[in-house]
PyMOL commands that place a pseudoatom at each C-alpha (Angstrom):
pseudoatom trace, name=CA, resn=UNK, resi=1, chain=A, elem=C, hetatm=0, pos=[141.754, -79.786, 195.367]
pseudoatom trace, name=CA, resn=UNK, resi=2, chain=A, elem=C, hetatm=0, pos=[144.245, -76.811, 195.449]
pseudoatom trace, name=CA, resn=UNK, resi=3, chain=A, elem=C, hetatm=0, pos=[144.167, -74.164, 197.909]
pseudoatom trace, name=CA, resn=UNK, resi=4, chain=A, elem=C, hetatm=0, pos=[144.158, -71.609, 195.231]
pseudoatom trace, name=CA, resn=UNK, resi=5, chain=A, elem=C, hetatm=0, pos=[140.679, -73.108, 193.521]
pseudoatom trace, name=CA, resn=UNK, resi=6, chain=A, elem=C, hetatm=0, pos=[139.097, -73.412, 196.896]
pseudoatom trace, name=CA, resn=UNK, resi=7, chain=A, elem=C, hetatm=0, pos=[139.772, -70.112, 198.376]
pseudoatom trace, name=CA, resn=UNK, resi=8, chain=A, elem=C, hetatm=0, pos=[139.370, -68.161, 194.669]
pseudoatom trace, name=CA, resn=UNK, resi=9, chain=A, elem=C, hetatm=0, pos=[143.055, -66.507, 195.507]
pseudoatom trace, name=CA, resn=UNK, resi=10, chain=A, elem=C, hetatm=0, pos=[145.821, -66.772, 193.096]
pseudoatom trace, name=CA, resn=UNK, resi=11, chain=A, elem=C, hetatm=0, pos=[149.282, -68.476, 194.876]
pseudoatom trace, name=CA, resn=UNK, resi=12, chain=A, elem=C, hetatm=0, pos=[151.550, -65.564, 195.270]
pseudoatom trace, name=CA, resn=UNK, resi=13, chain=A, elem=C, hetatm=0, pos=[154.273, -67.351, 192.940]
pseudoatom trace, name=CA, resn=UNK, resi=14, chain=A, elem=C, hetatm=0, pos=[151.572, -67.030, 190.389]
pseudoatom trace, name=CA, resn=UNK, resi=15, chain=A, elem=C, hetatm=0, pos=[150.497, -63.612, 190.908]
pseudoatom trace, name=CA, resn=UNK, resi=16, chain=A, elem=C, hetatm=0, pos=[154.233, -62.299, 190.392]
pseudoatom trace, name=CA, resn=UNK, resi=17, chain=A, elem=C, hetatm=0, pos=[154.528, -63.973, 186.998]
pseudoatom trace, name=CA, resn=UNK, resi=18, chain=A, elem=C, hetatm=0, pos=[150.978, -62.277, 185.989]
pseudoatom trace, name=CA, resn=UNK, resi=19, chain=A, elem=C, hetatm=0, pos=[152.899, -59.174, 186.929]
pseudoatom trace, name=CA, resn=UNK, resi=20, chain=A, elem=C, hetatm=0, pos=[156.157, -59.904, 185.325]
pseudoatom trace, name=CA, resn=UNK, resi=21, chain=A, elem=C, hetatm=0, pos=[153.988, -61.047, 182.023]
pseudoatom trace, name=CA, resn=UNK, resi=22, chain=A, elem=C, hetatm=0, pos=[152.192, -58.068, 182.025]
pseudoatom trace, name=CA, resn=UNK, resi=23, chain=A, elem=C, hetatm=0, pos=[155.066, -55.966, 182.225]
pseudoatom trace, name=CA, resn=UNK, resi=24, chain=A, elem=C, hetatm=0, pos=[156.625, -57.638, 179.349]
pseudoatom trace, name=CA, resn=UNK, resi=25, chain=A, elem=C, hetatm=0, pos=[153.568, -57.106, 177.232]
pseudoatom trace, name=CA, resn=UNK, resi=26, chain=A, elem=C, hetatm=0, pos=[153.833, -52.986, 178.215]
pseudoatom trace, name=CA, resn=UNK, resi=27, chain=A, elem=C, hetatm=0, pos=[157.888, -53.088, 177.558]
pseudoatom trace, name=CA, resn=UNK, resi=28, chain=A, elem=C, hetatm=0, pos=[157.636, -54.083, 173.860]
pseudoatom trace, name=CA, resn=UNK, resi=29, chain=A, elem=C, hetatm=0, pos=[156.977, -50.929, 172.537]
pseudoatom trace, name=CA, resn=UNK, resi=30, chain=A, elem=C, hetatm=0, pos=[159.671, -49.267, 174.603]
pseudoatom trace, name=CA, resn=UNK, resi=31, chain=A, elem=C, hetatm=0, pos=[162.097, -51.717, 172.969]
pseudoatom trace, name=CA, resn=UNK, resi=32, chain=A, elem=C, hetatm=0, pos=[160.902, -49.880, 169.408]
pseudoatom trace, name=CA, resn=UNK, resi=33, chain=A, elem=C, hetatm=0, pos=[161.046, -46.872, 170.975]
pseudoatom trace, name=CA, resn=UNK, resi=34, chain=A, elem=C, hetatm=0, pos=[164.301, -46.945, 172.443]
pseudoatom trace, name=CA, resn=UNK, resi=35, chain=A, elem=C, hetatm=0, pos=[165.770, -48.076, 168.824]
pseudoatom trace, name=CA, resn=UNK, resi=36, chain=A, elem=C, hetatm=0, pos=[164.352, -45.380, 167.087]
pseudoatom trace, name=CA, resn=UNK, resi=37, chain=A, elem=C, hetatm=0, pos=[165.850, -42.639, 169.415]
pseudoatom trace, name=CA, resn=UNK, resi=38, chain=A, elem=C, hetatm=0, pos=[169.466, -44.333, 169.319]
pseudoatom trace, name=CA, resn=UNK, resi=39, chain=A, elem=C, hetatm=0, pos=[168.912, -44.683, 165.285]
pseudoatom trace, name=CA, resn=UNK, resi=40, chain=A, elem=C, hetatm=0, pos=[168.195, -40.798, 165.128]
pseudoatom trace, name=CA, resn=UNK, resi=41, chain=A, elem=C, hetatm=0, pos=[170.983, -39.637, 167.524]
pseudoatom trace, name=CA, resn=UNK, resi=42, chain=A, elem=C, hetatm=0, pos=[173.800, -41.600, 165.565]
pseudoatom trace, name=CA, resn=UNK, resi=43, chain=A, elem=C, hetatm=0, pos=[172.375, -40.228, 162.461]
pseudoatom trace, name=CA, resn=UNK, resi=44, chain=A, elem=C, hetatm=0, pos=[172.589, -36.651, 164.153]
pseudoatom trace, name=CA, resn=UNK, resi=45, chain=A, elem=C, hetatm=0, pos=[175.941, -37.314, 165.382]
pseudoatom trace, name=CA, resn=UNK, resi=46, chain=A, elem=C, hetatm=0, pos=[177.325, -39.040, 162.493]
pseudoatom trace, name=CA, resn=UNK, resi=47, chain=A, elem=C, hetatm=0, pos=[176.417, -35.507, 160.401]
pseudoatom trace, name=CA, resn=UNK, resi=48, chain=A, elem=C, hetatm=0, pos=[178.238, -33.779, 163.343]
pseudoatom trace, name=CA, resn=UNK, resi=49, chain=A, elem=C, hetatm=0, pos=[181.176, -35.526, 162.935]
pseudoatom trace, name=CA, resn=UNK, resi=50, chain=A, elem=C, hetatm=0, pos=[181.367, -35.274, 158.964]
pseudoatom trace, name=CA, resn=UNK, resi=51, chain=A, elem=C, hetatm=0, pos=[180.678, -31.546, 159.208]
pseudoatom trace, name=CA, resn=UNK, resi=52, chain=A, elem=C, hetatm=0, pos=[183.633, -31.435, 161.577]
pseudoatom trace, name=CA, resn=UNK, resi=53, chain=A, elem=C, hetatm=0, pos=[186.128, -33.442, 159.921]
pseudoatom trace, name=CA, resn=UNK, resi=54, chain=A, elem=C, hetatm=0, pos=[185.508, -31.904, 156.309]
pseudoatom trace, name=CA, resn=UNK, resi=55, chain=A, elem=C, hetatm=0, pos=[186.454, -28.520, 157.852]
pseudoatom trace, name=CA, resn=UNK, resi=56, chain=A, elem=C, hetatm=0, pos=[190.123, -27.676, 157.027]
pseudoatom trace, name=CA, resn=UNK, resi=57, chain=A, elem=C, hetatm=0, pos=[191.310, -26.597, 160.738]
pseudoatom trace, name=CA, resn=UNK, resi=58, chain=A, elem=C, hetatm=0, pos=[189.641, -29.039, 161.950]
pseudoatom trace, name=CA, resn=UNK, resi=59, chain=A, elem=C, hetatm=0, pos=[191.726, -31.168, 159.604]
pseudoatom trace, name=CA, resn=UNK, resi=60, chain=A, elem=C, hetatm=0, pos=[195.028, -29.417, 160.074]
pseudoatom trace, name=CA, resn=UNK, resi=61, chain=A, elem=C, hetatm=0, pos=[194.204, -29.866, 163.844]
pseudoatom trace, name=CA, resn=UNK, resi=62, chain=A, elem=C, hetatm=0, pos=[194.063, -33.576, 163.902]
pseudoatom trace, name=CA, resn=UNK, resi=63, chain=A, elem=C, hetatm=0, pos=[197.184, -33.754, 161.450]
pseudoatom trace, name=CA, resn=UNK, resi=64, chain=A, elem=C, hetatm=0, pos=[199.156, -31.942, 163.826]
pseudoatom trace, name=CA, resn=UNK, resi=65, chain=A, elem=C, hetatm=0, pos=[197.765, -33.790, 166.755]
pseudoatom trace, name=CA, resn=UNK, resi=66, chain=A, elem=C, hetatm=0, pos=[198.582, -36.953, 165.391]
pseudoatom trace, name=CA, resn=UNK, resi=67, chain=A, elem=C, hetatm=0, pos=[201.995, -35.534, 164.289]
pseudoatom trace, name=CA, resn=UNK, resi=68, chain=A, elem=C, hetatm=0, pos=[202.815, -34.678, 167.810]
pseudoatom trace, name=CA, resn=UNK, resi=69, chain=A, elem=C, hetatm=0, pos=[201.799, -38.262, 168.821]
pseudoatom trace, name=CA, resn=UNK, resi=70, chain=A, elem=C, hetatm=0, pos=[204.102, -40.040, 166.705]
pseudoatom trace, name=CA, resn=UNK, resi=71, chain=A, elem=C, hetatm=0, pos=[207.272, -37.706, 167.267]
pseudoatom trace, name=CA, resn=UNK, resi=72, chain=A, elem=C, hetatm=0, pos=[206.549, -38.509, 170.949]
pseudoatom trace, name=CA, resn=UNK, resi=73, chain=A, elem=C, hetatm=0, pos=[206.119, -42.507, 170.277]
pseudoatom trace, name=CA, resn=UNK, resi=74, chain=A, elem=C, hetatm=0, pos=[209.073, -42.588, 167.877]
pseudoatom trace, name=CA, resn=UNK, resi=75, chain=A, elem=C, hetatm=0, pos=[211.571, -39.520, 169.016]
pseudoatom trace, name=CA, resn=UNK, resi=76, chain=A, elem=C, hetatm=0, pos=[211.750, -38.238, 165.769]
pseudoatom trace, name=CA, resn=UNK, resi=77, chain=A, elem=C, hetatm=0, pos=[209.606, -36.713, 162.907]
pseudoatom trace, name=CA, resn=UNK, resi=78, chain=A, elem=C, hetatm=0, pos=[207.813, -39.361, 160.786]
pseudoatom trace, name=CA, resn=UNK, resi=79, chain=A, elem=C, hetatm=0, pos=[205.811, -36.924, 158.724]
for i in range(1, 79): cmd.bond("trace and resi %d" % i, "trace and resi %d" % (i + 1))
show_as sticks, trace
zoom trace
């Protein structure tokens, strides 16, 4: 016979799967959970981001930006 049937004490190997299982189990939900928050904040930031870009100086700004960037790449003005 095992030592674990005779003395009635789980094997510590098998006690830290127990745990590990058990801590699986509780960690599904958090898996749902943690989906649903990062599905909501893209949404939010995705509407950030059109409301920003659809503004005209916000527009204008990134034009010019961009402008700037390829007169510096290029040496010359491309738009």
């Amino acid at each position: 016979m095992s030592r674990e049937i005779v003395s009635g004490t789980a094997s510590p190997r098998r006690a830290r799967l127990a745990t590990a299982r058990r801590s699986l189990r509780r960690q599904r939900g958090m898996v749902t959970a943690e989906y649903a928050v990062g599905a909501v904040a893209a949404a939010g930031f995705a509407g950030i981001l059109i409301k920003v870009l659809t503004d005209p100086r916000v527009f204008e700004l990134l034009l010019k930006i961009i402008e700037w960037l390829l007169n510096l790449v290029f040496g010359h003005k491309v738009l």
